[in-house]
C-alpha positions in Angstrom: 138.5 257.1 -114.6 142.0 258.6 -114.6 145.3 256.4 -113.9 148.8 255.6 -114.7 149.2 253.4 -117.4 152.4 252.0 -118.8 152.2 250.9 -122.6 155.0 248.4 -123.5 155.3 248.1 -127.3 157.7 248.3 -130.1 155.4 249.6 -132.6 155.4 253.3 -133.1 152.0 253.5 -135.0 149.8 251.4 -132.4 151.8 252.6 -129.2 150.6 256.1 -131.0 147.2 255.0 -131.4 146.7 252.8 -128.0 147.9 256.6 -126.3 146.0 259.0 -127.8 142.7 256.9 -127.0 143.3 256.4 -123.4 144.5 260.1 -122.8 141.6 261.8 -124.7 140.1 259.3 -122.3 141.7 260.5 -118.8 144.4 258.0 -118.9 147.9 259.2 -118.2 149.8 256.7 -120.1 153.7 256.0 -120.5 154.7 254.8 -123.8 158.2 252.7 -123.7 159.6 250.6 -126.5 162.5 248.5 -125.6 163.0 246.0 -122.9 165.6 248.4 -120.7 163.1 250.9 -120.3 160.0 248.9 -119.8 162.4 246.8 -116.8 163.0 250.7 -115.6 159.7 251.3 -115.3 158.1 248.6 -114.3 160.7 248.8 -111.2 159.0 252.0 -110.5 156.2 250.3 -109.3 153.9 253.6 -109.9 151.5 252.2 -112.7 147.8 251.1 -112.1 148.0 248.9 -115.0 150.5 247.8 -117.3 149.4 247.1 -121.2 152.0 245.3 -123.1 152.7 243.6 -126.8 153.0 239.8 -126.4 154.9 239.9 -129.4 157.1 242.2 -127.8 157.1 240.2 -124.4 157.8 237.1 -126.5 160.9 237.7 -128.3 162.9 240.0 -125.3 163.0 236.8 -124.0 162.6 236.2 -120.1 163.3 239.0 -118.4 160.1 241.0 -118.9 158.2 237.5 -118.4 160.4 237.2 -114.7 159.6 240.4 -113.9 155.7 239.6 -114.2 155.8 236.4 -113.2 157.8 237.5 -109.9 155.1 240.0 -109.0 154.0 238.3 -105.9 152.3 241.6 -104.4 148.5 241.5 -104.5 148.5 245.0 -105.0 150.7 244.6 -108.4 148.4 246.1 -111.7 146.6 244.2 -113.6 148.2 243.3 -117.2 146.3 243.6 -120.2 148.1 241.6 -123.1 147.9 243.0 -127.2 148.4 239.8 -129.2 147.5 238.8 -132.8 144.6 236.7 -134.0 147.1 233.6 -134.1 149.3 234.3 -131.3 148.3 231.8 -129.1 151.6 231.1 -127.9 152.1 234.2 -126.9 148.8 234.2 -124.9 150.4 230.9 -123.3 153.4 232.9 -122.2 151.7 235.8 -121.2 149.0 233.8 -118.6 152.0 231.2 -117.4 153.5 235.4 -116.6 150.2 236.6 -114.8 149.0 238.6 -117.8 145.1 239.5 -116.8 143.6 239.4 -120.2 144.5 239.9 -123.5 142.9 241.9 -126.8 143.5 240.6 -130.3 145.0 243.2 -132.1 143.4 245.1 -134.6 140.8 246.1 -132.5 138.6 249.0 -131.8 139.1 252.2 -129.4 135.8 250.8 -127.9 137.0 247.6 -127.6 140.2 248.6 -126.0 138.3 251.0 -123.3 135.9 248.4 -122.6 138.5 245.7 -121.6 140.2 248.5 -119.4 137.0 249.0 -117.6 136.9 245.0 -117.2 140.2 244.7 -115.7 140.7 247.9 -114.1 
């Protein structure tokens, strides 16, 4: 399966990792790392699913949050969610925000293309 996906994290290392899996894996994927540019691209409304750090999501504050949560379009992407183990209150934002599913971060390259295939 080939698509757009847009990556919204401010870790270098995983946004690297979560990347080169899902392009060695036909994904086209746009890495951003700071809440101006994911807001830029979300507007752009060209993605067929949107992956982002709760953690991330959690302390920008609302405006991220708004902008999924105002996503009224049944055609919107699905959002997959990268949390930690004991981030359940950012799991609480994220599905209050329409956030599809979520994956416990570390996780495997298998585990990651498996809940793609889920969602997707």
């Amino acid at each position: 399966m080939t698509g757009q996906i847009l990556l919204i994290d401010h870790s270098v290392p995983l946004s690297r990792s979560v990347s080169f899996v899902l392009t060695q894996n036909g994904y086209h994927v746009d890495a951003v790392k700071d809440e101006d540019n994911a807001l830029h691209s979300l507007a752009s409304d060209g993605y067929d699913l949107i992956i982002v750090n709760l953690k991330d999501v959690a302390s920008y504050g609302s405006k991220i949050l708004n902008f999924l949560q105002n996503r009224k379009d049944s055609s919107a992407p699905p959002v997959l969610g990268l949390t930690t183990p004991e981030g359940e209150r950012d799991s609480t934002l994220a599905s209050s925000a329409g956030v599809t599913q979520w994956l416990s971060v570390p996780f495997s390259n298998e585990k990651l293309l498996s809940c793609i295939k889920k969602i997707w």
